[in-house]
C-alpha positions in Angstrom: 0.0 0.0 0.0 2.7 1.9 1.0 4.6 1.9 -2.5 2.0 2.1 -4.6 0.9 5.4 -3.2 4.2 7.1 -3.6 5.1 5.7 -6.5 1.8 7.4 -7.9 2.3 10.6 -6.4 6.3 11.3 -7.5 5.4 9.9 -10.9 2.6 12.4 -11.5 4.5 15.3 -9.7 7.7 14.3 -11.9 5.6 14.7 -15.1 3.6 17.7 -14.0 7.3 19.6 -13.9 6.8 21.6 -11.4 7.3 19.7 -8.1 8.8 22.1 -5.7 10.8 21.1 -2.1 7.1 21.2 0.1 5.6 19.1 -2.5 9.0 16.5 -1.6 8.4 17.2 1.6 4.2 16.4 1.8 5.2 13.4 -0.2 7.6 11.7 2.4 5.6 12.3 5.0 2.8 10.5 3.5 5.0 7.8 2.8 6.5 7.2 6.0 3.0 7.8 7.8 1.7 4.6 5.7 4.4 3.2 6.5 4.1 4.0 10.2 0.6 2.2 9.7 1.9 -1.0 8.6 4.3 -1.4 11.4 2.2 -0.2 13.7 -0.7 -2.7 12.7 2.3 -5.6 12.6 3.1 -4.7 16.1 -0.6 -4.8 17.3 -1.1 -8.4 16.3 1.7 -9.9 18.3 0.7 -7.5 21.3 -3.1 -8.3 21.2 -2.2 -11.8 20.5 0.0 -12.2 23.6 -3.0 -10.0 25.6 -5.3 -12.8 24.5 -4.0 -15.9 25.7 -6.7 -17.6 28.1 -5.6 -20.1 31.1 -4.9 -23.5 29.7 -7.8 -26.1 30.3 -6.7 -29.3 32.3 -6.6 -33.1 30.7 -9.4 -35.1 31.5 -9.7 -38.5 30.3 -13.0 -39.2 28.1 -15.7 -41.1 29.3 -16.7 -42.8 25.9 -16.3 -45.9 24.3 -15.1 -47.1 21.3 -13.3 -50.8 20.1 -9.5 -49.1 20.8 -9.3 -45.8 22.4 -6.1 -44.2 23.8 -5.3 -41.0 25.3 -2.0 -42.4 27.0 -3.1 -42.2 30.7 0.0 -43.8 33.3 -1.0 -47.3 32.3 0.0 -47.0 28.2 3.0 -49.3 28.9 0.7 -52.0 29.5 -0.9 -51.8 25.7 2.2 -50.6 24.2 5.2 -52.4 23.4 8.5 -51.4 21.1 9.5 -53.3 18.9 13.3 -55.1 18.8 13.3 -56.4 15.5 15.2 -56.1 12.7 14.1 -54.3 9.8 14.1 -56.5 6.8 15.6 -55.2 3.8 15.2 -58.4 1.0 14.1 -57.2 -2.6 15.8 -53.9 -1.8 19.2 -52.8 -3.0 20.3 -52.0 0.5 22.5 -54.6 2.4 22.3 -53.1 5.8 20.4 -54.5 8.0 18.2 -51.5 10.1 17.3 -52.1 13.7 14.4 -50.8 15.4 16.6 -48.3 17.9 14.4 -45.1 18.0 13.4 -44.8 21.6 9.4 -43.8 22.9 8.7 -42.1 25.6 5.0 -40.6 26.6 5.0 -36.9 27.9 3.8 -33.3 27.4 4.3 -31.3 24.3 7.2 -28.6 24.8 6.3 -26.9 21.7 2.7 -24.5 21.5 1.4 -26.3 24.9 -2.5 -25.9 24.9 -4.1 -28.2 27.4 -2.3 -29.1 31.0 -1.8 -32.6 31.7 -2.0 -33.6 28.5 0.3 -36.3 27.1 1.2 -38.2 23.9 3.7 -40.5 22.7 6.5 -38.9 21.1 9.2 -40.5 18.7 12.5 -39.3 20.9 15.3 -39.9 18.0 16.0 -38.3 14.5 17.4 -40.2 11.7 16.0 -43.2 13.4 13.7 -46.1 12.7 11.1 -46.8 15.1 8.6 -49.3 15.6 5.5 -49.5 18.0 2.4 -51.3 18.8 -0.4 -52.0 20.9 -3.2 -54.9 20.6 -6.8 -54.5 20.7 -8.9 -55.6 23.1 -10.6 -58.0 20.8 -10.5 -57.9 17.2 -12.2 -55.0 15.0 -14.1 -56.7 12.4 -16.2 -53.8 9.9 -17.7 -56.0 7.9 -21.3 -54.2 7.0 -20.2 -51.3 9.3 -18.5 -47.9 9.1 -15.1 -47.9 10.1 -13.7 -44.6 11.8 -9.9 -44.3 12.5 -9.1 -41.0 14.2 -5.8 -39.8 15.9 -4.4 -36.7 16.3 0.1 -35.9 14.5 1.9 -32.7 16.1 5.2 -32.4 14.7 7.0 -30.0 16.9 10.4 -29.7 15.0 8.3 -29.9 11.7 8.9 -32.3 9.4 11.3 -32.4 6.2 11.5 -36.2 5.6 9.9 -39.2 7.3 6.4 -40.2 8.2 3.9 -39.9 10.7 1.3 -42.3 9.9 -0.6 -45.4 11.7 -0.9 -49.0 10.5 -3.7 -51.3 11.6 -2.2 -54.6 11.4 -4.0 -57.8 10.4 -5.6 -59.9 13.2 -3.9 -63.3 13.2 -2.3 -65.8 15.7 1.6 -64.6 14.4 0.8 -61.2 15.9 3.9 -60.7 18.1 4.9 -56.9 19.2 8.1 -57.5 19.9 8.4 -58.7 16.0 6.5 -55.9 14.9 8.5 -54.6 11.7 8.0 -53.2 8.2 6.9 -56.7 6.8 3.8 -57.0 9.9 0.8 -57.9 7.3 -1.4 -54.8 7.9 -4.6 -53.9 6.8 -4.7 -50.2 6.7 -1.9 -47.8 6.6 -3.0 -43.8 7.1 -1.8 -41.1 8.1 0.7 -38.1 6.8 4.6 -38.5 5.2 6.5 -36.0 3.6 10.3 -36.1 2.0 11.3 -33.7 -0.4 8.8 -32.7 -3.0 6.5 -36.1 -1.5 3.8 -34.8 0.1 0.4 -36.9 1.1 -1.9 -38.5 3.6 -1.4 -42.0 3.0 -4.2 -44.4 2.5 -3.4 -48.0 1.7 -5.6 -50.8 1.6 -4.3 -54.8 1.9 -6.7 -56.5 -0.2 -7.2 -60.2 -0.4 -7.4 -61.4 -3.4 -10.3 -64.3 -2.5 -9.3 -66.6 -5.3 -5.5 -66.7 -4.4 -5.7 -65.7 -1.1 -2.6 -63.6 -1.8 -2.9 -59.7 -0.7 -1.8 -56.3 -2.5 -1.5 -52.8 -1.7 -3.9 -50.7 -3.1 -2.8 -47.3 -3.1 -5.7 -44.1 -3.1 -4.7 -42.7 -6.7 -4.7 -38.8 -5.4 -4.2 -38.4 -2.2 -4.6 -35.0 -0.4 -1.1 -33.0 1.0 -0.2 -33.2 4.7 -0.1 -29.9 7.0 3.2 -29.5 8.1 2.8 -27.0 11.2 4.2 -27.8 14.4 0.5 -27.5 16.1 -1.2 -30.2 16.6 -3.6 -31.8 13.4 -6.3 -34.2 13.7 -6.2 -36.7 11.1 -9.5 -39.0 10.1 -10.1 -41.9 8.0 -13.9 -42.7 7.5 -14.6 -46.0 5.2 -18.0 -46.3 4.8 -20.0 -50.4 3.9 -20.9 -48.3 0.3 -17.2 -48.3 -0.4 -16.6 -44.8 0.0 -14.0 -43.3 1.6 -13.6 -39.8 3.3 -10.8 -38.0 4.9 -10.9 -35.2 7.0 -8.4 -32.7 8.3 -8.9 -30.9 11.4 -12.2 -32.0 11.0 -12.9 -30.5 7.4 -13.4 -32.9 4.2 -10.4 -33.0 2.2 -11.2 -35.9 0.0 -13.9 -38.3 -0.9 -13.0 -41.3 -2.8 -14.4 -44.1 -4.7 -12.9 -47.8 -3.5 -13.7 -49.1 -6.6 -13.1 -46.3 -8.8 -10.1 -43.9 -7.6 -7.6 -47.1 -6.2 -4.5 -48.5 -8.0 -4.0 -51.2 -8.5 -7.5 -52.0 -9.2 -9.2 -54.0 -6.3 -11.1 -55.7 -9.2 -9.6 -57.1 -12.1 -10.1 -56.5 -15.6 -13.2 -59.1 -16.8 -11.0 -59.6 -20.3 -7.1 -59.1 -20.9 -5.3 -59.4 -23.9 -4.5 -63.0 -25.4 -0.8 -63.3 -24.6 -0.5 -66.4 -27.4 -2.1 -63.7 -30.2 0.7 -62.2 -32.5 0.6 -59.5 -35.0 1.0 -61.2 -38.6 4.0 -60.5 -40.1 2.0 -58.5 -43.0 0.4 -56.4 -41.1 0.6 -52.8 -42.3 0.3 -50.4 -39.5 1.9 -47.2 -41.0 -0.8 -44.7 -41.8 1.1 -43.0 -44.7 4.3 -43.2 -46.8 6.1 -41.4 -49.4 4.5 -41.5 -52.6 6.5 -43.9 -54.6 5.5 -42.1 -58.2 7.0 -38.9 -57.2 10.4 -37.5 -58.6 12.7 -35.0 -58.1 11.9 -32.2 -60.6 15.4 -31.2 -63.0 16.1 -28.1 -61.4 16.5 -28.9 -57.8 19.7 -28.1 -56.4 20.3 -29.8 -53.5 24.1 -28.0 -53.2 22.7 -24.3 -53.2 24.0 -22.7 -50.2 21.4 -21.1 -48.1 23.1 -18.0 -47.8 24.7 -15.9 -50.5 26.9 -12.7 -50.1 24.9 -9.3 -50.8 26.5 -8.3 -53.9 24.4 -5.3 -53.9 25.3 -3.8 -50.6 27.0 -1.0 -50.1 29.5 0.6 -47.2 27.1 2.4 -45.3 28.6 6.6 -45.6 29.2 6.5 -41.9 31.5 3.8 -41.5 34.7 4.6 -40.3 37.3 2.1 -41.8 39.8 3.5 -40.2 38.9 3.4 -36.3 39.6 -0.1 -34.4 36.1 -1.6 -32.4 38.9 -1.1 -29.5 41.2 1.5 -28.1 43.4 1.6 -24.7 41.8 3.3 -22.0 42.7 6.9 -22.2 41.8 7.0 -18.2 43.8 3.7 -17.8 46.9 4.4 -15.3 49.5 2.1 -14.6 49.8 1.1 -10.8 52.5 2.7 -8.5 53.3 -0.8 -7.2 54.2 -1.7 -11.2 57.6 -3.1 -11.4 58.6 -3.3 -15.0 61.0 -5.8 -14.8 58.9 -8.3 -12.4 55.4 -7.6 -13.9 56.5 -6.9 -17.6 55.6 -3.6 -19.7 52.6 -2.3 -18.8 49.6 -1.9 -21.5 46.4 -0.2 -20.3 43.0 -2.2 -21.0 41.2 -1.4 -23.6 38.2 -0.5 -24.1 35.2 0.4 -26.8 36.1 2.9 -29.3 33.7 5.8 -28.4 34.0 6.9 -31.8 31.8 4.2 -33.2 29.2 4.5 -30.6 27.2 6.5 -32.9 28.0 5.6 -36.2 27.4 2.5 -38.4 30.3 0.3 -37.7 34.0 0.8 -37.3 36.7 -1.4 -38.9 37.0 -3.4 -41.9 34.0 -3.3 -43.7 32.5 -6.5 -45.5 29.4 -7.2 -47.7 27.0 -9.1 -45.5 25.2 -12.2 -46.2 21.6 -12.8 -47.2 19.1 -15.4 -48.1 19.8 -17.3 -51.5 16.4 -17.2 -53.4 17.8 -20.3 -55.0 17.7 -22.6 -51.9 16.0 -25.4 -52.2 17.3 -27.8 -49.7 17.1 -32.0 -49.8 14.8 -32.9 -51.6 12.1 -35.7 -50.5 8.8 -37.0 -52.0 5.8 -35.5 -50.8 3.7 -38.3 -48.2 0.3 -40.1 -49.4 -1.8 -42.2 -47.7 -0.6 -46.1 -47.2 -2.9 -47.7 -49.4 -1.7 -51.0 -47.7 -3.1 -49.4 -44.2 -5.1 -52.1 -42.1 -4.9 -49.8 -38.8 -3.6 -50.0 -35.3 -3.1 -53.7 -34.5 -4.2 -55.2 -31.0 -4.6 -58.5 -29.7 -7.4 -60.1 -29.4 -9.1 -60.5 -25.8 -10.1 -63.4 -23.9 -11.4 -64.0 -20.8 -9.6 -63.0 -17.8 -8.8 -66.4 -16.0 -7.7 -64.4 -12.7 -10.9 -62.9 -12.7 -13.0 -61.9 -9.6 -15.9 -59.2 -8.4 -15.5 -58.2 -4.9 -19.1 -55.8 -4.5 -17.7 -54.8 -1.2 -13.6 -54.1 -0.6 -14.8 -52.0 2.2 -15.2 -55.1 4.1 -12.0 -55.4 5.3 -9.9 -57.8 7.1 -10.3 -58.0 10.8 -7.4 -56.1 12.6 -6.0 -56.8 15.7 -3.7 -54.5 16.5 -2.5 -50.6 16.0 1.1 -49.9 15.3 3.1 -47.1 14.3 6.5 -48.5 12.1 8.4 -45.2 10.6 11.2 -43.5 9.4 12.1 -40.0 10.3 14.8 -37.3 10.3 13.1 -35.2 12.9 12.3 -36.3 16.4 9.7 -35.3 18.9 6.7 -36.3 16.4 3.7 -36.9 18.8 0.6 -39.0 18.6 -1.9 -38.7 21.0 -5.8 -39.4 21.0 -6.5 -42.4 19.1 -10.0 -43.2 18.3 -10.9 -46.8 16.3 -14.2 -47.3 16.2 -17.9 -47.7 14.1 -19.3 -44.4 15.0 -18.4 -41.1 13.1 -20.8 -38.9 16.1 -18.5 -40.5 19.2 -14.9 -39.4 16.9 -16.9 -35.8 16.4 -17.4 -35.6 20.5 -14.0 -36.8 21.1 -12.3 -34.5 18.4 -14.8 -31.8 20.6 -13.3 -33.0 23.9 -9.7 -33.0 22.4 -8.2 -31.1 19.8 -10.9 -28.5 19.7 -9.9 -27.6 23.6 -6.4 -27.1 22.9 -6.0 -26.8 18.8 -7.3 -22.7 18.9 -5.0 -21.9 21.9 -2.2 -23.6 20.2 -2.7 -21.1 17.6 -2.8 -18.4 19.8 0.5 -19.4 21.5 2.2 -19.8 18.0 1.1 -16.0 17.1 2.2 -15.0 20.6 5.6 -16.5 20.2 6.5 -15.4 17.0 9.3 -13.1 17.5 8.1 -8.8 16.7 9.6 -6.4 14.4 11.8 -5.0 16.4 13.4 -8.4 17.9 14.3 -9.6 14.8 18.1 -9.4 13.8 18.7 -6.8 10.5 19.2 -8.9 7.6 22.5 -8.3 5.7 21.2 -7.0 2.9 17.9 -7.2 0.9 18.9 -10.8 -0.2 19.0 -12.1 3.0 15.2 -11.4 3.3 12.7 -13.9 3.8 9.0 -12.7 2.8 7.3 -15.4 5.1 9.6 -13.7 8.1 8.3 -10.1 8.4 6.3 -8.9 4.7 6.1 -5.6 5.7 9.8 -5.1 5.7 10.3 -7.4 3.0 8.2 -5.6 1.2 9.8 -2.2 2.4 13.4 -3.6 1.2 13.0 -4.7 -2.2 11.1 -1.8 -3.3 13.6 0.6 -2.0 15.9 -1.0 -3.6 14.5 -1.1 -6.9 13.8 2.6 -7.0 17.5 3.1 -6.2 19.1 1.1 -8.9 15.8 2.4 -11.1 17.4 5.9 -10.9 20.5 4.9 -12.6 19.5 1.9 -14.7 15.8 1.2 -14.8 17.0 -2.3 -16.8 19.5 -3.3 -14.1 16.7 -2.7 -11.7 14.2 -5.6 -13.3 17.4 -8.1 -13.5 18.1 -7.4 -10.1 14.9 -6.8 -7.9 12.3 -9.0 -10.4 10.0 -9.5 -7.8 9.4 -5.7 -6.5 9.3 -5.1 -11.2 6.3 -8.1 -10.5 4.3 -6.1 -7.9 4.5 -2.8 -9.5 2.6 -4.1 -12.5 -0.1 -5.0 -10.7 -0.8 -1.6 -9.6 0.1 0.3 -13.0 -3.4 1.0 -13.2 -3.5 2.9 -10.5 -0.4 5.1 -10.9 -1.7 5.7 -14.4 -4.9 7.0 -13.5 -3.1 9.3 -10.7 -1.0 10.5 -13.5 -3.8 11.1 -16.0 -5.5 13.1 -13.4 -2.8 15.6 -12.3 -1.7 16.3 -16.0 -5.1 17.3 -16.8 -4.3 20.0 -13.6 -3.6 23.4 -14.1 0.1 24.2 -14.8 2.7 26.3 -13.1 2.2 27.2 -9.4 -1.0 25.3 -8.7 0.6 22.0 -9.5 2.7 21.8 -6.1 -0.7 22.3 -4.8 -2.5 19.5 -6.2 0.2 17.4 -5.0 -0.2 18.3 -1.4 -3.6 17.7 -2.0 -3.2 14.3 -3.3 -0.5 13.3 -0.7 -2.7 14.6 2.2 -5.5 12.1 1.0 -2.9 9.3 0.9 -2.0 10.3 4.3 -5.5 10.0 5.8 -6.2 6.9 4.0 -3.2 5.2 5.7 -4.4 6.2 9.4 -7.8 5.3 8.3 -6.1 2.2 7.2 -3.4 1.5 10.6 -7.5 2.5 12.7 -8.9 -0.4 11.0 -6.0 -2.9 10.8 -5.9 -2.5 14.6 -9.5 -2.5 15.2 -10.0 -5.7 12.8 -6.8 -7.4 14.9 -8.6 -6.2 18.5 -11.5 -7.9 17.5 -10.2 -11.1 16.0 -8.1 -11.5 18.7 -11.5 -11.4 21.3 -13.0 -13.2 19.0 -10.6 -16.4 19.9 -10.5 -16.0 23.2 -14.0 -15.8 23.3 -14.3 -19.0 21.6 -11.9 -20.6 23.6 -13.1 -19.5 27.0 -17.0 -20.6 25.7 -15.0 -24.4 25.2 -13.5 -24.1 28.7 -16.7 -22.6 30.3 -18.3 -25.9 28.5 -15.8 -28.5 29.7 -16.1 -27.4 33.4 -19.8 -27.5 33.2 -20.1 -31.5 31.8 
């Protein structure tokens, strides 16, 4: 806002011709007073924010049901056991062999804190594999039911490569936790991973093939992107007996899939397939067209004219100056007072362009230039017809699929006996913490509502409270060392000064140099044309300092109009979440 007002105004004063030093001066002051507003409204947030932070509500274990809940109460390490095996690596290119070493440990969060009492299990090592597990009380069968799998991920040191996501493993009587490892036969496997570019909320589906009995991963064909914050993010996985499934993040829909339709592989396969025994015939044409074989190359095509000919017609343009090199030694060239002759050699200034043929033709040797040869023809090749021998795109014939099956309902899954957690990661202090498996989608709602809606809007409080202000933030270097995300105001501020200042000298070098401040000016050219339009249509000579004050003034009382609302809009926001929070708290102490 800021820039774009005083670009507008010097612009149109600059043209108008007449800007005196109180016009400069009425200018500035309307810059730096938007200015003023921006900071000032920057400063407000983290103030009111800080201002706004209600007393944290106290942990209190749920009271409802579900086939495998877990909130990691004193008594977790009697449902949860790590894992000592060894990862196993066969098929793979890698020869190590990885043991589970990452270390668990249950406890508070130490990073945006926003319920007391409150622990979770937490993955204690980077750059470590982990493995952990807990079994069911009985085993979770879904067949002709909705399935609900609910936990909540905080990743307090972020997350640039490794997962965070559950497994459900398959019920059977080889179901050992202290074997627990990448090969475990699982049913479902959810929940966030990101490395690199890779990121997605993983949902894969073990599906028994009912004629082989063998199983395959069937992999959700788009899945939507993880949240990578460090506050805590409620994950859920709804699969419903109609074969649809839903995920939800922080309790929103972000994707609604078809089991039979948006999986790959397939969980049904293909009714016919392609005969492998069927051959294409040997005289099968398949090339749509070909040269034409009656064609010939006509007597006067000459395939050795060059394509370029000298211009025989040209002419030394009457400026040329045969006589001056492209190069001369630089006349304000002097040779070093530390130059020793006989150690360094004779000295010879640089050169540089002859400023003689800045503004002529050319300087130097002159030669006629080259042109087009009318006579060019190039290789000659026969023009292409249609194959008359065309049959069309060959394909073998199909038969019957002999693998074939029709599973109506995939969304009957295997029965699962257990819950693990078997990852990867290069940051530690990932936490898990209410874990809801169940059939009812109302009970995970009033869970999420006794949970992560308690603490999820003061963690996002705490987070705006924390981040550092303006003023506590070491300078940056230089305008290259800014990062927008960090402060945009001052990034802002930076580039755009910047810009101008090269712009002065070298409006080109400006564009190279500062492309995205070049980028944000076009979007408001509209405005500084219409500005400009408006004060050339002024009156001339001493009235046009006037206007400009005029103009300026209004840009001035549009930016405290501006900083007014910015605060009032942050003031209010800022209620607004306490409010909310302290109507959650008010609830809680009440049930």
């Amino acid at each position: 806002m800021r820039f774009s007002a005083t670009a507008a105004i010097s612009a149109a004063a600059l043209l108008a011709g007449t800007v005196s030093a109180d016009a400069q001066s009425v200018i500035s002051e309307a810059s730096s007073s938007v200015s003023s507003a921006a900071s000032d409204a920057s400063s407000s947030v983290a103030s009111s924010s800080t201002a706004s932070l209600p007393e944290l509500p106290t942990f209190t274990p749920t009271k409802l049901k579900a086939d495998f809940l877990e909130q990691f109460t004193d008594d977790w390490e009697a449902r949860w056991k790590p894992s000592h095996a060894k990862k196993d690596t066969k098929g793979s290119d890698k020869d190590e062999e990885w043991a589970y070493v990452g270390e668990w440990a249950v406890e508070e969060p130490h990073v945006y804190k926003g319920m007391e009492g409150d622990k979770g299990l937490v993955v204690k090592n980077a750059a470590a594999h982990h493995a952990i597990s807990a079994k069911f009380p009985k085993k979770i069968d879904n067949k002709g039911k909705t399935l609900v799998v609910q936990y909540e991920v905080k990743l307090q040191n972020g997350l640039e490569c490794g997962g965070a996501y559950l497994k459900l493993l398959r019920d059977n009587k080889a179901l050992h936790q202290d074997e627990f490892s990448n090969v475990s036969p699982y049913v479902i496997m959810f929940g966030p991973d990101k490395c690199g570019s890779t990121n997605k909320v993983h949902l894969i589906i073990n599906h028994k093939n009912p004629k082989t009995g063998e199983y395959e991963e069937k992999h959700l064909q788009t899945p939507p992107a993880a949240r990578i914050v460090k506050t805590t993010e409620l994950y859920t996985l709804i699969i419903h007996p109609n074969n649809t499934a839903i995920i939800k993040l922080n309790g929103e829909q972000v994707k609604e899939a078809n089991l039979l339709e948006d999986f790959t592989p397939a969980f049904n396969p293909p009714k016919e397939i392609d005969d492998p025994k069927d051959k294409k015939p040997e005289d099968w044409v398949d090339t749509v067209r070909i040269p034409d074989p009656e064609a010939k190359k006509p007597e006067d095509w000459d395939e050795d004219a060059p394509f370029e000919v000298v211009d025989e017609e040209a002419t030394m343009p009457e400026d040329w100056l045969e006589k001056e090199p492209l190069t001369i030694p630089d006349p304000e060239a002097t040779k070093p007072e530390d130059w020793d002759d006989e150690e360094d050699g004779d000295w010879v200034a640089p050169t540089v362009s002859n400023p003689k043929c800045d503004d002529v033709s050319g300087c130097g040797p002159w030669t006629k230039p080259m042109k087009s040869n009318p006579e060019y023809k190039g290789k000659w090749t026969a023009p292409m017809i249609d194959n008359p021998e065309y049959k069309g795109e060959w394909a073998p014939r199909k038969i019957k699929n002999p693998d074939f099956f029709e599973d109506k309902h995939p969304s009957n899954l295997e029965p699962m006996g257990a819950i693990g957690f078997e990852i990867w990661t290069m940051q530690s202090d990932i936490m898990f913490d209410n874990i809801y498996i169940g059939h009812s989608i109302e009970d995970a709602a009033k869970f999420a509502d006794e949970t992560f809606n308690e603490k999820h809007p003061i963690e996002q409080l705490v987070e705006l409270a924390e981040k550092p202000k303006v003023e506590d933030r070491p300078e940056a270097k230089s305008p290259n060392d800014l990062v927008f995300l960090d402060d945009p105001i001052h990034y802002i501020r930076e580039k755009l000064d910047l810009f101008f200042a090269i712009a002065q000298n070298d409006p080109v070098q400006a564009i190279k140099f500062v492309p995205e401040a070049a980028a944000g000016l076009g979007a408001v050219a509209v405005t500084i044309i219409a500005i400009i339009a408006g004060i050339i249509t002024m009156s001339g000579g001493s009235a046009a300092p006037q206007k400009v004050k005029k103009v300026a003034g209004d840009a001035k009382t549009a930016a405290a109009d501006a900083k007014d609302k910015v605060a009032e809009a942050v003031s209010t926001g800022a209620d607004s979440a306490k409010d909310a929070v302290n109507k959650r708290s008010t609830r809680s102490t009440g049930s």
